[in-house]
N, C-alpha and C positions, 0 to 999 in steps of 0.2 A: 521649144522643148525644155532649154534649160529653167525660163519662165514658169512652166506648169510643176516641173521637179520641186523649185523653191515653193509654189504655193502647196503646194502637197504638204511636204517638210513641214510648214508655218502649220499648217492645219494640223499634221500628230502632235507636234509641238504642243500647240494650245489645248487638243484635246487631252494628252498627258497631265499640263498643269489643271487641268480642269481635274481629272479625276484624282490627282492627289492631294486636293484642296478639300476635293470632297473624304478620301481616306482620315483626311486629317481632322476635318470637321465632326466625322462619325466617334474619333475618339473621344473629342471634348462636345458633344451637341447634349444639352443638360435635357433634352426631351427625349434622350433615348432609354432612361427608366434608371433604377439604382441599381448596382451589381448584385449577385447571390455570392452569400457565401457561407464556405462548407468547413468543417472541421475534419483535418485527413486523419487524423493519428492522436491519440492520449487516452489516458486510462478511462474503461469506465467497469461498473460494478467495483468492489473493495479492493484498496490498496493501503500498503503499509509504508509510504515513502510522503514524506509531509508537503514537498516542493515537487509535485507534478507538473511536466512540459505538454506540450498542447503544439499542433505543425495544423497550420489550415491555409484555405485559399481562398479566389476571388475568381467569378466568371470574367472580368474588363479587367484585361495587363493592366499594369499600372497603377493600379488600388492601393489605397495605401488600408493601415485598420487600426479599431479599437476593441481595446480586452477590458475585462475585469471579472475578476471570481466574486462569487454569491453578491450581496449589495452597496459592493465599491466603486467609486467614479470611475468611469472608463478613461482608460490612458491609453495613446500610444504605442503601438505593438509591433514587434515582426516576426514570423514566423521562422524555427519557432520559438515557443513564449513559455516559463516556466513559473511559477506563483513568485512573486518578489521576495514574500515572506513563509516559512514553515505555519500550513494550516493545520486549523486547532483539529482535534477528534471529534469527529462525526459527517453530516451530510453534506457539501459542498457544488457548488454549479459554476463552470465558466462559462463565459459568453464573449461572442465578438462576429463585430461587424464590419464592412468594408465600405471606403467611401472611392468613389472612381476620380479622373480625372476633372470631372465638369463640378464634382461639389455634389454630387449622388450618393444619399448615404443607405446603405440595403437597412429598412427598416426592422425587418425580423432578424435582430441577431443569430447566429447560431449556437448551440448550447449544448453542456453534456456535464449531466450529473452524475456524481461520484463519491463515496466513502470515504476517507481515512480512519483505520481500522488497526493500531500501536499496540491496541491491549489486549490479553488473554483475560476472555473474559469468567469471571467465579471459579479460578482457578483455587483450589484448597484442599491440604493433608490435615489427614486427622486419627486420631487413634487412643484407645482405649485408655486409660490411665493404668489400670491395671492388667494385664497380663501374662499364663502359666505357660513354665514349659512343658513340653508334649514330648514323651517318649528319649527323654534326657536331652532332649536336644529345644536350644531356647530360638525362638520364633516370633516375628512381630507382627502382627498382622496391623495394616494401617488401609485408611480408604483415601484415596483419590478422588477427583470430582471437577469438572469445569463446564460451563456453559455451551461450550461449541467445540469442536474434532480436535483433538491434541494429540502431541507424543506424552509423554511424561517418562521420567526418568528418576525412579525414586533412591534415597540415600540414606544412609545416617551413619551414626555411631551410637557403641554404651559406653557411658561413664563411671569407668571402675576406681575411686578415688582419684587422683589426678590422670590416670592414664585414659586415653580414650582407643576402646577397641571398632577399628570400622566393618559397617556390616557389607555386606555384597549389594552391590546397586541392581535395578533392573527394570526394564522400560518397560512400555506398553503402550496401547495405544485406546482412546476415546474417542465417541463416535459423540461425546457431550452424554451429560450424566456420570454414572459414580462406577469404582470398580476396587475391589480388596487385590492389593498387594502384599505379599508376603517375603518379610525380609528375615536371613539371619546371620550369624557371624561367617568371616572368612573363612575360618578355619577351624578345624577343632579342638586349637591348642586355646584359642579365644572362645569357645565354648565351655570346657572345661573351667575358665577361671568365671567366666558370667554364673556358669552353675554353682561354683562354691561360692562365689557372694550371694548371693540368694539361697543357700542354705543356714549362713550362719544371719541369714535375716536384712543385712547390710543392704543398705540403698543400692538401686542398679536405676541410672537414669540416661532415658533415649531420647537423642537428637534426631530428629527424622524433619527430610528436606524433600519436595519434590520440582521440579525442573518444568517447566510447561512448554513445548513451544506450539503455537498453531498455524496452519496450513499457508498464511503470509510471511511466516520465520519471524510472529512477534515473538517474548519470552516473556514468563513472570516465572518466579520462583513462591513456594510458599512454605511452610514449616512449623512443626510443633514441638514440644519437649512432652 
């Protein structure tokens, strides 16, 4: 009886090292294909951050990987992985691929194209060189104008010999294309003194600024005199 117990034993025994020889060899057996692999997380469509991170994986534990944005050497990676360097404005592609434990490298990297997107694009103030006042009261009328959806926030002042009087700011919003803003003084103690310059003929000169920012929180400012 104790005979037959030991060879029983002997036999799981063997049988165990046998299957975990085989567990082990499944990890590193260079015939069982190259890993996939996936990209979990990073931006795609336009972003305004120049140094974007990227988090991805590998179907075989163990993988180790290689990156690289648009057509730079691939280098070693770990998830996750962020550009080394602030990329330039415009179209951009990362890529990366895993190699397993046997030396399997996944052929088809994975990939995910992306924007960077800094600038407010044809953002511009502009307005008439000359302009009357209406109904005693002086009024600026200026146009706005940018390529794509913005706030804008327009500003100025008049320059009454050294003094500058400010006008009342006021935003608005662009859907892209152009739009008349109308600015005038604070107050009407600053009205009164714009109307008597411009009675007795005296220069009145406007600083007018507008503020852009678009829907990624870039900014440009733009401005006329």
């Amino acid at each position: 009886m104790r005979r037959r117990s030991l060879a029983l034993l002997a036999a799981l025994t063997l049988a165990s090292s046998a299957g975990a020889a085989h567990a082990a060899s499944r990890v590193t057996d260079p015939y069982l294909g190259p890993p996939d692999t996936q990209i979990t997380s990073g931006p795609t469509g336009a972003i305004s951050i120049g140094r974007p991170t990227f988090e991805f994986s590998a179907t075989e534990p163990g993988s180790t990987f290689m990156c690289r944005f648009d057509d730079g050497d691939f280098t070693a990676c770990a998830s996750p992985y962020a550009s080394p360097q602030p990329l330039t404005q415009g179209e951009h592609t990362f890529r990366v691929f895993a190699r397993d434990l046997a030396g399997n490298e996944d052929r088809s990297p994975a990939e995910r194209t992306f924007t960077v997107d800094r600038n407010v694009t044809g953002a511009n103030v502009s307005a008439k060189r000359s302009q009357k006042e209406k109904r005693r009261r002086v009024t600026l009328k200026i146009t706005v104008s940018a390529s794509e959806a913005v706030r804008v926030t327009a500003r100025g002042s008049i320059d009454i010999g050294k003094r500058k009087l400010p006008l009342k700011s006021r935003t608005v919003t662009l859907a892209g294309g152009r739009r008349q803003v109308i600015l005038g003084p604070l107050n009407q103690s600053s009205n009164r003194r714009i109307l008597a310059q411009l009675r007795e003929r005296k220069a009145v000169v406007a600083n007018l600024t507008g503020t852009f920012v678009d829907a990624l929180g870039n900014r440009a400012t733009s401005g006329t005199v």
